[in-house]
N, C-alpha and C positions, 0 to 999 in steps of 0.2 A: 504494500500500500504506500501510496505518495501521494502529497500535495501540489498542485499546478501553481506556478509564478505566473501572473500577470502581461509579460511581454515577453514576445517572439514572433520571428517573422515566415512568410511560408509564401511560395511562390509553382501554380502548375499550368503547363502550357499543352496546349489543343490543334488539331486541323484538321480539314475535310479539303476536301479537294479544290476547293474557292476559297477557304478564307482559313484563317488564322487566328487562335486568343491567348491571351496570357491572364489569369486573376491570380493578383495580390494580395495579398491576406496582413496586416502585424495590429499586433496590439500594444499598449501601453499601460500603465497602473490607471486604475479609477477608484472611485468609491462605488461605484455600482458597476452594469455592463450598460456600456453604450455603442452600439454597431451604427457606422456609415458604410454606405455606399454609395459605390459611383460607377457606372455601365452609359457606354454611348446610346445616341436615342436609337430607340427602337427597340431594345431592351430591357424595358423598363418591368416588365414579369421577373426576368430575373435577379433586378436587384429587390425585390420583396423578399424570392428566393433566399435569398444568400443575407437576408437579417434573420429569416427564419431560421435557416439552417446553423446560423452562427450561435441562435439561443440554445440551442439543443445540446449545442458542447460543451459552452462557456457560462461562467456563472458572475465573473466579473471584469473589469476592464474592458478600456477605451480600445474601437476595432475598428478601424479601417480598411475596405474591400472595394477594389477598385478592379476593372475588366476593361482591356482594351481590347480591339477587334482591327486586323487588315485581311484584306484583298489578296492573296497567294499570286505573286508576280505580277502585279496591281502595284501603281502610283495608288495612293490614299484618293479618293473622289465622292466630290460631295455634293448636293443642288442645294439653290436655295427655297426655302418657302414663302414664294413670291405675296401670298395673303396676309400672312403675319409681318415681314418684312413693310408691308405696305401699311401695314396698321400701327406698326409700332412707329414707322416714320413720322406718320398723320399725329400719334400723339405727340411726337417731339418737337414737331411743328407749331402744334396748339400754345403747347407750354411755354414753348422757345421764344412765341409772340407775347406771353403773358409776362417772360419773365426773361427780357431784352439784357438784363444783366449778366445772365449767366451763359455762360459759351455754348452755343448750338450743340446736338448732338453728330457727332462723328459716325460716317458708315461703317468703320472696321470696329466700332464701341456696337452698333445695332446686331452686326453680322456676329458678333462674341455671346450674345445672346442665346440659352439655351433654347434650343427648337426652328432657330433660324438657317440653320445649317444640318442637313440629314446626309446620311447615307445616299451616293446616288443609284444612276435606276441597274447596275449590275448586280448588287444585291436581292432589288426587289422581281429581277425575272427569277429568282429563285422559285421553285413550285413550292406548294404547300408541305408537300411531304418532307423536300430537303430542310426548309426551315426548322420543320420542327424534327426531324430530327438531331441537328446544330443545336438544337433547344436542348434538345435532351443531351449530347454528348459539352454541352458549356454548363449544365449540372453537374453532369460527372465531374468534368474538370473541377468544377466550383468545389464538392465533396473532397473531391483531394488536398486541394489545398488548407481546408479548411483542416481536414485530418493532420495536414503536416505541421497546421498554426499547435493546434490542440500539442501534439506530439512533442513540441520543441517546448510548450508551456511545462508542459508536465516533466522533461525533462532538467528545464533550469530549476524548476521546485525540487525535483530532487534535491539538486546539488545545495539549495539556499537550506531544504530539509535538515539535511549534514551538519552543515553549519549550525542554524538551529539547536541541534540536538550537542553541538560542542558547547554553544553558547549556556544551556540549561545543565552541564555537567558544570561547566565553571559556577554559575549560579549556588548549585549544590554544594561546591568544593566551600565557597567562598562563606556560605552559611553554618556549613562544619566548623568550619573556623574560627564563624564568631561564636558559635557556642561551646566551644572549648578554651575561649580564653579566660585569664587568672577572674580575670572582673565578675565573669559570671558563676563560678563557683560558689557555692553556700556560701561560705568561710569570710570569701571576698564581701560577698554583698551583707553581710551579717555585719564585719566592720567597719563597713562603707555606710550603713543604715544608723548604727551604734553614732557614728561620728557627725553625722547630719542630724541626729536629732539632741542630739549636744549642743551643735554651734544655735539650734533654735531654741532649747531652750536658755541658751545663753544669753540671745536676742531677745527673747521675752520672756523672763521669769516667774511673772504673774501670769503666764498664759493660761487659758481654765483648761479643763482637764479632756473635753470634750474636741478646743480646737487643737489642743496637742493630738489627741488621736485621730483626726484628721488629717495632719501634717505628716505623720509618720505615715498611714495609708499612702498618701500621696506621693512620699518620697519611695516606698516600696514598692508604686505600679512606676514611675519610672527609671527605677533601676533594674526593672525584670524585663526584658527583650524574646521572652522564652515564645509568647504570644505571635510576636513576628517571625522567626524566627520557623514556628508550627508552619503559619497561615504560607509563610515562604516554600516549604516542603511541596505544602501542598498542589500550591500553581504551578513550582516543577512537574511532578506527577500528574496534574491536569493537561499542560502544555505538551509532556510527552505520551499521553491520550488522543488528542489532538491531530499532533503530527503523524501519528499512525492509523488515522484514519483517510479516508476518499473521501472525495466532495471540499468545496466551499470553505474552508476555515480561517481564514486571514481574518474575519473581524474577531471573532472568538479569540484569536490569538491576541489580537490587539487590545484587547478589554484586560485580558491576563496582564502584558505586560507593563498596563498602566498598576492595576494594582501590585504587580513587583515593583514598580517602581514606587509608590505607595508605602509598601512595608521597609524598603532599602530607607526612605525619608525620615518614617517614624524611628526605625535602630540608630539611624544618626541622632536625630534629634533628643533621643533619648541616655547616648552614650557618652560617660564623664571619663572615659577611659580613650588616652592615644590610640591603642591596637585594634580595640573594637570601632573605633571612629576611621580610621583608616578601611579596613576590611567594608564597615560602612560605603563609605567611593567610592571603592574597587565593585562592588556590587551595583552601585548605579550608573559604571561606567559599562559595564556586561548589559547590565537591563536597557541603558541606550543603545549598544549596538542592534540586541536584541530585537528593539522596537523597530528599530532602521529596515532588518531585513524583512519582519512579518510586515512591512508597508507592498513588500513586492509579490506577496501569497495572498492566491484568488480568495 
């Protein structure tokens, strides 16, 4: 089992005995999945296609699918759509009178125009059957490529997987560590507790009897890190749950690393000792890289 990364690119190419296609396939990191596409006109079936087929694999990230299409020993050739082209003039003209100030519109601005410029008529002696057959073999294609996006995702998850799974071993290491230092031993914290409730009631001697037991609770929950420390364990062992399952888990993961990064804050925050404040760092320098990679898992 593995997790799929977010970006990778995939590219498969097609032909029939007239024409030529290539679709592109990459993705990039998102917070959700957002699929474009882009196919020359007249194929506009199948870029619906090919958003479709993109949900079916993918569960997050920015996708880009784009298809171009030539003529097999064919110059590129195209007509114009003398209706539209006439209509869109007519409105540039309206406006252009209305609004003298601003620079006319340009015919090479009109003709850029999507729908102004088609495929010309060697395409369209195409019979019904060859088209759609092209229909169907620029699916297939579209299918492969789309397999190869998928394939190359799930492969860099792997590798960030790895990584992952080093990152939560140091995690580990680094939480061992804080609980075997001098500070948190009975002994230590018993001395440590002994001497802070000294210098308090040194600072108020009359204090009543009630808010000294209060004080002392207080200095005792934070010289205990055991609590963090647990909740720490735990998110390792969740995270490497996680990562050995299929599907979707990059937000799960990123919920996890915020509250490691959470409990790494409270152990600082709460530590009067060098070594345990140090090990502190070293844990929210792990949980930052951490965070960095699960940004790039679907």
């Amino acid at each position: 089992m593995t997790v799929a990364s977010m970006t990778g690119y995939a590219r498969a190419e097609g032909r029939d005995a007239s024409v030529s296609w290539l679709w592109e396939a990459k993705s990039v990191n998102g917070r959700g999945l957002e699929v474009r596409s882009r196919v020359p006109a007249g194929h506009d079936a199948l870029e619906i296609h090919a958003r479709e087929a993109a949900g079916k694999r993918l569960k997050r990230g920015n996708v880009q699918i784009s298809l171009s299409v030539s003529r097999n020993g064919e110059a590129p050739s195209v007509r114009v759509n003398a209706p539209l082209l006439e209509h869109l003039a007519t409105i540039a003209g309206a406006w252009g009178e209305r609004f003298p100030a601003i620079a006319p519109a340009r015919w090479d601005g009109l003709l850029a125009l999507r729908g102004v410029l088609e495929p010309a008529e060697a395409e369209d002696a195409d019979s019904d059957s060859v088209r759609q057959g092209r229909e169907a073999a620029m699916r297939a294609t579209l299918e492969a490529a789309l397999d190869g996006l998928a394939a190359m995702r799930l492969a860099e998850g792997a590798r960030i997987a790895a990584v992952l799974r080093a990152q939560l071993d140091e995690i580990e290491t680094l939480a061992g560590r804080a609980g075997a230092t001098a500070v948190l031993r009975p002994a230590a914290v018993k001395e440590r507790l002994r001497a802070q409730v000294a210098a308090v009631l040194e600072a108020a001697p009359t204090l009543a009897e009630e808010r000294i037991t209060q004080e002392v609770a207080l200095i005792a929950v934070k010289a205990d890190v055991r609590e963090e420390l647990d909740r720490l364990a735990a998110h390792v062992a969740a995270a490497r749950e996680l990562l050995d399952q299929d599907g979707a888990v990059g937000r799960k993961l990123d919920f996890l690393s915020q509250e490691f990064n959470r409990e790494a804050n409270t152990l600082c925050s709460k530590s009067s000792d060098v070594e345990l404040t140090r090990i502190g760092l070293d844990l929210k320098a792990v949980i930052d890289q951490f965070r960095e990679q699960v940004q790039n898992i679907e």
